[in-house]
N, CA, C and O atoms as a printed pandas DataFrame, in Angstrom:
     atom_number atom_name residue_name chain_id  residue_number  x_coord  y_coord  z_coord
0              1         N          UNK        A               1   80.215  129.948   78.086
1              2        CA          UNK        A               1   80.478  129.035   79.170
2              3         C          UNK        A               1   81.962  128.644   79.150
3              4         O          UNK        A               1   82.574  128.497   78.092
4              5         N          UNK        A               2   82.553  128.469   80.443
5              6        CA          UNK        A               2   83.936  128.197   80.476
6              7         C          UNK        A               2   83.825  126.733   81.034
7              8         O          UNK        A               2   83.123  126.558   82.030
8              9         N          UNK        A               3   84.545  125.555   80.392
9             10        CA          UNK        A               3   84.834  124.335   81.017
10            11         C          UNK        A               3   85.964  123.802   80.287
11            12         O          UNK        A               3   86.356  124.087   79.156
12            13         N          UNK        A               4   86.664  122.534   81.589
13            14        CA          UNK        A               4   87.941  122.290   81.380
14            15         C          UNK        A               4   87.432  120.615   81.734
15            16         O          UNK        A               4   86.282  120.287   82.027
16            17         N          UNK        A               5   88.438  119.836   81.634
17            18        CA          UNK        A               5   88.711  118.350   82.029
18            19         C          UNK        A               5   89.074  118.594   83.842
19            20         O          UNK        A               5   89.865  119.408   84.318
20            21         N          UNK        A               6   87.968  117.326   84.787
21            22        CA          UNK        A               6   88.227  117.496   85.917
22            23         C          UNK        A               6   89.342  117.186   86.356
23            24         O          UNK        A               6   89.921  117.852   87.214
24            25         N          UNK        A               7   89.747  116.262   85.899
25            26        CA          UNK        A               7   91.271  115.171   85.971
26            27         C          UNK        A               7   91.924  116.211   85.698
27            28         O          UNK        A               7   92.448  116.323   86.806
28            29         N          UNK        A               8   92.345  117.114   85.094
29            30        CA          UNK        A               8   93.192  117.995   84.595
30            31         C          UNK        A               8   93.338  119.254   85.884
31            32         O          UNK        A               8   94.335  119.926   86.147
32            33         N          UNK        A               9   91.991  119.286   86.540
33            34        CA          UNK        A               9   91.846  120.500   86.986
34            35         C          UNK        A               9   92.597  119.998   88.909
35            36         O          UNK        A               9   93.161  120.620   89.810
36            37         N          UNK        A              10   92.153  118.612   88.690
37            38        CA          UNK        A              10   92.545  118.249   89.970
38            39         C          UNK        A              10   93.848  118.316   90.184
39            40         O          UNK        A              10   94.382  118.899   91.128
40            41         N          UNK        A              11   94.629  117.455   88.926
41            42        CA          UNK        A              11   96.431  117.617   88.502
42            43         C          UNK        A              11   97.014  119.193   89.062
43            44         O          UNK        A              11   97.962  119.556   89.758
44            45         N          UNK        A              12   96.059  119.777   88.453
45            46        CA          UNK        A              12   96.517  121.387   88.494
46            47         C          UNK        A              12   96.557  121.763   90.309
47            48         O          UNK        A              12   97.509  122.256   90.914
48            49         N          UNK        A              13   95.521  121.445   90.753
49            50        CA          UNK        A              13   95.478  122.002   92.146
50            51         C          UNK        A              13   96.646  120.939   93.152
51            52         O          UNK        A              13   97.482  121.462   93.888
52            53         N          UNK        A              14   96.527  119.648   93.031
53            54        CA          UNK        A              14   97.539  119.165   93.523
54            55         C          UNK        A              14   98.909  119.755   93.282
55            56         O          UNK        A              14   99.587  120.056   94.265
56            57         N          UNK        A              15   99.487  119.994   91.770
57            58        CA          UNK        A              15  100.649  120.073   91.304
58            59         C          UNK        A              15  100.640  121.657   91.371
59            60         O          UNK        A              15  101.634  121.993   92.014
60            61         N          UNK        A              16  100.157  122.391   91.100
61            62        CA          UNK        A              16  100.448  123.761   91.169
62            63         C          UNK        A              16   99.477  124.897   92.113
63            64         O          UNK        A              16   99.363  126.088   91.823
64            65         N          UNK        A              17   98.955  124.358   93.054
65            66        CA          UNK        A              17   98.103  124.957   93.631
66            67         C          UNK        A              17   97.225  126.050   93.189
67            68         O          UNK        A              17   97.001  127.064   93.851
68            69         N          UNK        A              18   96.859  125.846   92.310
69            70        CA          UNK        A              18   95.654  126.937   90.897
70            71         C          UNK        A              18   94.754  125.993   90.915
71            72         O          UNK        A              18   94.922  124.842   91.319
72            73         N          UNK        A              19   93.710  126.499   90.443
73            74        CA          UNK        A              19   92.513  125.350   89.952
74            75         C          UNK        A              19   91.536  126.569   88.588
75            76         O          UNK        A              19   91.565  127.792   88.456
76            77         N          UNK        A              20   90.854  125.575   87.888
77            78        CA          UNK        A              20   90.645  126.297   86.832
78            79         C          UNK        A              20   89.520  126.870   87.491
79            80         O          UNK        A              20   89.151  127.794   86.767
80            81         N          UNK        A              21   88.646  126.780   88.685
81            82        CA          UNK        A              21   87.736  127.423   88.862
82            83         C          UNK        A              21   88.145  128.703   89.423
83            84         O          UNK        A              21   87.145  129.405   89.569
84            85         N          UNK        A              22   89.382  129.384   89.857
85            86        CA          UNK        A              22   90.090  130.275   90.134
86            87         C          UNK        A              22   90.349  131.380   88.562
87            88         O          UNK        A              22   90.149  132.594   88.539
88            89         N          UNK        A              23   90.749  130.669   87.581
89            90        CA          UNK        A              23   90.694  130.988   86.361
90            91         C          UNK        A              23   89.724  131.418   85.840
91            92         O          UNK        A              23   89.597  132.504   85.274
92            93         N          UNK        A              24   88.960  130.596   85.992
93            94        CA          UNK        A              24   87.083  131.084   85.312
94            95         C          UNK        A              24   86.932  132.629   85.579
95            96         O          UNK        A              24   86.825  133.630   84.870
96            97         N          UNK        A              25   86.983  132.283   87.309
97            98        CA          UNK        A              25   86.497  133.524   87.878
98            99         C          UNK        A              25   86.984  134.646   87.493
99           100         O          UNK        A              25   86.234  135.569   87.179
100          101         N          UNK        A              26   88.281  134.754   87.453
101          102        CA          UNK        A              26   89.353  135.654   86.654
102          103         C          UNK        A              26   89.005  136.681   85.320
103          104         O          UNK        A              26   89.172  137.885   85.123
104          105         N          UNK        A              27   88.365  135.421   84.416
105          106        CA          UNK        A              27   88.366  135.491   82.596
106          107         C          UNK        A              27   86.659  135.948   82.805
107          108         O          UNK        A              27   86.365  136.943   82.143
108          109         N          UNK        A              28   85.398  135.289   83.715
109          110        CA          UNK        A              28   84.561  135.844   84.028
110          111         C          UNK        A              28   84.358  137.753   84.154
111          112         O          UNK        A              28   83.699  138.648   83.624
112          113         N          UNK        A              29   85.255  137.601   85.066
113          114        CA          UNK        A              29   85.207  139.178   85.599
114          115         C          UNK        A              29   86.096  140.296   84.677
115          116         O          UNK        A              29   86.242  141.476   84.994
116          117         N          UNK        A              30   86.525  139.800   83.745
117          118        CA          UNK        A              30   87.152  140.025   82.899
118          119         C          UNK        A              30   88.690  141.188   83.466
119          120         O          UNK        A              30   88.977  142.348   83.174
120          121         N          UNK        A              31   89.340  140.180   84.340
121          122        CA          UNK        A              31   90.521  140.452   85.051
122          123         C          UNK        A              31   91.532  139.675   84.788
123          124         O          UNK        A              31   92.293  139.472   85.733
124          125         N          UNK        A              32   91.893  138.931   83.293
125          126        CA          UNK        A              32   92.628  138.323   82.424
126          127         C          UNK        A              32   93.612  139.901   82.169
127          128         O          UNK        A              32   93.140  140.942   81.712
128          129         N          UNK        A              33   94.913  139.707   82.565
129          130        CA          UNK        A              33   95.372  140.631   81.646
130          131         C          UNK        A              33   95.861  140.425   80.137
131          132         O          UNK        A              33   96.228  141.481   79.620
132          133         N          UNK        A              34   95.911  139.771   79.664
133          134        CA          UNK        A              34   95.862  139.835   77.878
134          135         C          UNK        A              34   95.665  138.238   77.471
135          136         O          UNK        A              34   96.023  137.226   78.072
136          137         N          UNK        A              35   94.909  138.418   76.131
137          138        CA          UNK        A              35   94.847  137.241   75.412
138          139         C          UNK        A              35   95.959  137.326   74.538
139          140         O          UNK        A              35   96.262  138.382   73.982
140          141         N          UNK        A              36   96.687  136.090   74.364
141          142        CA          UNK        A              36   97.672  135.947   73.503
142          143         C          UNK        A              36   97.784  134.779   72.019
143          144         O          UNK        A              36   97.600  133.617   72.382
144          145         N          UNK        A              37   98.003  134.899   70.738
145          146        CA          UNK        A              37   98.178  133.979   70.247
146          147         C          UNK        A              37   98.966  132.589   70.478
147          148         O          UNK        A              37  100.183  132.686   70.636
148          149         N          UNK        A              38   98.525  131.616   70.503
149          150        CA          UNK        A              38   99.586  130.874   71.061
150          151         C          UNK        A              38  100.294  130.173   69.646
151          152         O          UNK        A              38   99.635  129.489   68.864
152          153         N          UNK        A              39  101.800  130.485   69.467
153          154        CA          UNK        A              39  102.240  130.234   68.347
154          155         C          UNK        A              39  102.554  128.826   68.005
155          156         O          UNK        A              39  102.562  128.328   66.879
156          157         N          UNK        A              40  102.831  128.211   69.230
157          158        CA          UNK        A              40  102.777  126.502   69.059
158          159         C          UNK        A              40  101.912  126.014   68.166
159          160         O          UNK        A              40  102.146  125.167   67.304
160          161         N          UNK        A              41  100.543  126.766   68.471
161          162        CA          UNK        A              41   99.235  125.794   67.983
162          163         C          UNK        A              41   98.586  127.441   67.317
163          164         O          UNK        A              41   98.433  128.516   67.897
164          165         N          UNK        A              42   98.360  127.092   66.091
165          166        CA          UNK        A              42   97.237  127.921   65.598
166          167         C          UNK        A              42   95.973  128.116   65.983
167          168         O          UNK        A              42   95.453  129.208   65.756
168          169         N          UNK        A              43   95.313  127.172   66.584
169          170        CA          UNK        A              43   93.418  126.777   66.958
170          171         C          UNK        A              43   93.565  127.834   68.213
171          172         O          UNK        A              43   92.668  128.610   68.543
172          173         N          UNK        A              44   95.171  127.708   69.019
173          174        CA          UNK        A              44   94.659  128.431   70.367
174          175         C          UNK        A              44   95.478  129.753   70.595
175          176         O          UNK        A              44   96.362  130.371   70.003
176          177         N          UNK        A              45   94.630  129.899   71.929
177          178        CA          UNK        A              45   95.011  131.217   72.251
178          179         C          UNK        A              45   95.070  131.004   73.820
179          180         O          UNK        A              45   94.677  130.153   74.619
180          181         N          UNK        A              46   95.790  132.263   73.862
181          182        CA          UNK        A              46   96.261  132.006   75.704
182          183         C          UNK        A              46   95.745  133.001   76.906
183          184         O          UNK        A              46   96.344  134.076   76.900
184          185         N          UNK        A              47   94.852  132.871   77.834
185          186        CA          UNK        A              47   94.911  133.878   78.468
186          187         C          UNK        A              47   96.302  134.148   79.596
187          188         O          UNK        A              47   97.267  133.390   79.693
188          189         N          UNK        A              48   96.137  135.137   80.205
189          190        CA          UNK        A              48   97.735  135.903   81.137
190          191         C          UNK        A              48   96.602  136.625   81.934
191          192         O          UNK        A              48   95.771  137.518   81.767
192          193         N          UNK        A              49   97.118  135.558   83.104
193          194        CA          UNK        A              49   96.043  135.885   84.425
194          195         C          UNK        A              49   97.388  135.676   85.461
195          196         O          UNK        A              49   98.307  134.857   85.473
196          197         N          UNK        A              50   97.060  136.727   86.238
197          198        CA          UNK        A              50   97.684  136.753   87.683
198          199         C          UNK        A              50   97.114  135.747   88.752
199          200         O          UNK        A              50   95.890  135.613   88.786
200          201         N          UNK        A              51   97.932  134.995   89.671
201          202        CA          UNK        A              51   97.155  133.576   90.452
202          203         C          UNK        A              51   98.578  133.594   91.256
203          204         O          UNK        A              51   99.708  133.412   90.804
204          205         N          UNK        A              52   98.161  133.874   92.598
205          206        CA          UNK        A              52   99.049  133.660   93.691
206          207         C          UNK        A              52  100.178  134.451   93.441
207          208         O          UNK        A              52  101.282  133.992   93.736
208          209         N          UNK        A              53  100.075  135.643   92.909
209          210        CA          UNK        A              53  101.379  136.710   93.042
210          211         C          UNK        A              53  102.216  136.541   91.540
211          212         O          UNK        A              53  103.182  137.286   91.375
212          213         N          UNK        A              54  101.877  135.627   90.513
213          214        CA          UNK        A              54  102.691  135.541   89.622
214          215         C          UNK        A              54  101.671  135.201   88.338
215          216         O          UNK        A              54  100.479  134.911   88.438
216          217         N          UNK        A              55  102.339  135.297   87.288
217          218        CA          UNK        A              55  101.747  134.871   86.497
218          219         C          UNK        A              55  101.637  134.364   85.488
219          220         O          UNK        A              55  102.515  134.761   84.722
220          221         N          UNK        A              56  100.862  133.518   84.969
221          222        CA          UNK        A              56  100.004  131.755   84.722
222          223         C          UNK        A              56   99.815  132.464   82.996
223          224         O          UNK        A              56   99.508  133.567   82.543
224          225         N          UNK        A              57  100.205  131.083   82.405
225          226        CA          UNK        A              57   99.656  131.145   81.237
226          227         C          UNK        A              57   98.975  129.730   80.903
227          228         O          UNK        A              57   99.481  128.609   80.942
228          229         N          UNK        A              58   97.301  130.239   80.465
229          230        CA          UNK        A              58   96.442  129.170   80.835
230          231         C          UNK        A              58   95.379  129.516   78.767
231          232         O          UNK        A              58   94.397  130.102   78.311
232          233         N          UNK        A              59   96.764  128.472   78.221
233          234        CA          UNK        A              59   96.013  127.768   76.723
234          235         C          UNK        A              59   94.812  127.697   76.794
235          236         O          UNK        A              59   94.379  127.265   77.862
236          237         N          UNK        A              60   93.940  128.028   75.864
237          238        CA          UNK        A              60   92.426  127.718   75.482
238          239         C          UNK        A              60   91.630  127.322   74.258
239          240         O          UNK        A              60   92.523  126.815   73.579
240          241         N          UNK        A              61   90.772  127.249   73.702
241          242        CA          UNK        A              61   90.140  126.950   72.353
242          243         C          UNK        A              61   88.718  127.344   72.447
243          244         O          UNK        A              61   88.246  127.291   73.583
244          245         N          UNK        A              62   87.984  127.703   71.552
245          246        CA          UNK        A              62   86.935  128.169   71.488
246          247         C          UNK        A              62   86.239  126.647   70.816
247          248         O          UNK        A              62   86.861  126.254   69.829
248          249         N          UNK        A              63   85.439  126.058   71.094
249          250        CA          UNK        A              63   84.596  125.024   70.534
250          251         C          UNK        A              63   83.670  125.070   69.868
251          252         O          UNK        A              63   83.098  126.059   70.326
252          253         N          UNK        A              64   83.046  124.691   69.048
253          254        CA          UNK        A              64   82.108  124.085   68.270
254          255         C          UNK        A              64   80.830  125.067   68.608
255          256         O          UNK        A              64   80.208  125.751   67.796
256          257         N          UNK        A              65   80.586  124.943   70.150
257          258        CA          UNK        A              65   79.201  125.621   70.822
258          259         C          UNK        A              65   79.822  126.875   71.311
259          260         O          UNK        A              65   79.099  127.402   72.157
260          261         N          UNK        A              66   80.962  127.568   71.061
261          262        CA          UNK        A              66   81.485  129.039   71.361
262          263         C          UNK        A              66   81.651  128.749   73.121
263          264         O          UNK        A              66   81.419  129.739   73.815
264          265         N          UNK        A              67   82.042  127.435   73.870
265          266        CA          UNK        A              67   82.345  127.402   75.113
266          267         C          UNK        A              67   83.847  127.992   74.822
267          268         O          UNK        A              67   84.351  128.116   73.705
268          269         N          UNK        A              68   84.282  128.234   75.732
269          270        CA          UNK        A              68   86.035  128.396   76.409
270          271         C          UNK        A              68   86.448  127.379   76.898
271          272         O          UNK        A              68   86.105  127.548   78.069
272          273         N          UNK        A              69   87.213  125.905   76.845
273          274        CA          UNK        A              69   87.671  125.446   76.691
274          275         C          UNK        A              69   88.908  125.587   77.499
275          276         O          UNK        A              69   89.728  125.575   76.582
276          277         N          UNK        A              70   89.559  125.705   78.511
277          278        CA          UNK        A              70   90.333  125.635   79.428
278          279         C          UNK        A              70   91.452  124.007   79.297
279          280         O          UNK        A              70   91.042  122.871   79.535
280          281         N          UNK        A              71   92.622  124.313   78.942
281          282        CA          UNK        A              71   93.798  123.248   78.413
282          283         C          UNK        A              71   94.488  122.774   79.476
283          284         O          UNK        A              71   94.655  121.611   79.843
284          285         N          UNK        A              72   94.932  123.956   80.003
285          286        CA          UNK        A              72   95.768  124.106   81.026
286          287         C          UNK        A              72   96.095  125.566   82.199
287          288         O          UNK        A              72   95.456  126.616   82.265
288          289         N          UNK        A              73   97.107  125.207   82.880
289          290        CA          UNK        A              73   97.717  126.573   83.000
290          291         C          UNK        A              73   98.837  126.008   83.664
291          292         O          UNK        A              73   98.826  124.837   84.042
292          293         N          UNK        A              74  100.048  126.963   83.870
293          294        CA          UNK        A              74  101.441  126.848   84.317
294          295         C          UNK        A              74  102.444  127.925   84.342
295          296         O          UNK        A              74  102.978  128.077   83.244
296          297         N          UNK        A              75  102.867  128.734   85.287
297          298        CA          UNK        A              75  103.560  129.891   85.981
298          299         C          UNK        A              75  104.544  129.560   84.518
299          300         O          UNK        A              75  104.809  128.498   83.956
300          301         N          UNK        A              76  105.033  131.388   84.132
301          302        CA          UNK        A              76  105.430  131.772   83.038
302          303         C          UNK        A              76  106.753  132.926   83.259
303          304         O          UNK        A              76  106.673  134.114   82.944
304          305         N          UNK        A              77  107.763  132.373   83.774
305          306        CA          UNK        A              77  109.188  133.626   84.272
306          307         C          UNK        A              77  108.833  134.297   83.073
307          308         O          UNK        A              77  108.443  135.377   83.516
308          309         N          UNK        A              78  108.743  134.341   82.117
309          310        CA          UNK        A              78  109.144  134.922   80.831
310          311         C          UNK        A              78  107.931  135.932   81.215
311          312         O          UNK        A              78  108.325  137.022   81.630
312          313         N          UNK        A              79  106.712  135.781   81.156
313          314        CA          UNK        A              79  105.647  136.532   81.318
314          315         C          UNK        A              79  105.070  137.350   82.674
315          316         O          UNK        A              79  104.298  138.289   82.871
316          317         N          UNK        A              80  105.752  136.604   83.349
317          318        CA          UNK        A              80  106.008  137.200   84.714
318          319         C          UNK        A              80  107.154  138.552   84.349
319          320         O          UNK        A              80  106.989  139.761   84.513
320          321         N          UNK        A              81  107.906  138.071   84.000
321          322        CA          UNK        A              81  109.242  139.350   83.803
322          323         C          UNK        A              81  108.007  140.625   83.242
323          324         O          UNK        A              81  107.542  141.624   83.791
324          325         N          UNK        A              82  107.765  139.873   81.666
325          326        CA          UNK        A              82  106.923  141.383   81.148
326          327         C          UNK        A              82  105.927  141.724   82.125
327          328         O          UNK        A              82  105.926  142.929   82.377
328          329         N          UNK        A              83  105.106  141.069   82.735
329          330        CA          UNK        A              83  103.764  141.628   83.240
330          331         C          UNK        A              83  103.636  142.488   85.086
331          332         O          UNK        A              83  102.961  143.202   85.828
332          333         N          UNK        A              84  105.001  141.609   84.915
333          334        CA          UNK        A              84  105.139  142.083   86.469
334          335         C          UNK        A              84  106.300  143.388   86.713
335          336         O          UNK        A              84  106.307  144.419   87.386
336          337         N          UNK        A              85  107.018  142.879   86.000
337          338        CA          UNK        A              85  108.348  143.964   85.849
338          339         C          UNK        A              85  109.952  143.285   86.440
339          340         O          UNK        A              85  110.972  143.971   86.381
């Protein structure tokens, strides 16, 4: 199961026009292009999903009950450069 904070998800669609239920669907269909370590934080990992022509790097954690855990997400030049060209 994939779930995130609503408050978070609303922030997201106001402020960046993404919403994590856009994401789900994504990591669902398994159209994530790569999971990444995230080196900030040891616990997480990152998916690299394409969303509106560019692309989003959206932190995660695996929980207790093996849900997906959705942190965030936020457009990535750096990852855009590699993924897009």
């Amino acid at each position: 199961m994939i779930i995130w904070d609503d408050e978070k998800n609303q922030k997201l669609q106001i402020e960046r026009n993404i919403s994590f239920e856009q994401i789900s669907e994504i990591i669902l269909k398994k159209e994530y292009l790569d999971i990444l370590e995230n080196p900030a934080r040891p616990n997480q990992e990152i998916f690299i999903v394409k969303l509106n022509n560019y692309i989003h790097s959206v932190p995660f954690i695996i929980d207790n009950e093996s849900n997906i855990v959705l942190k965030t997400a936020f457009p990535s030049r750096k990852l855009n450069k590699k993924y897009m060209g």
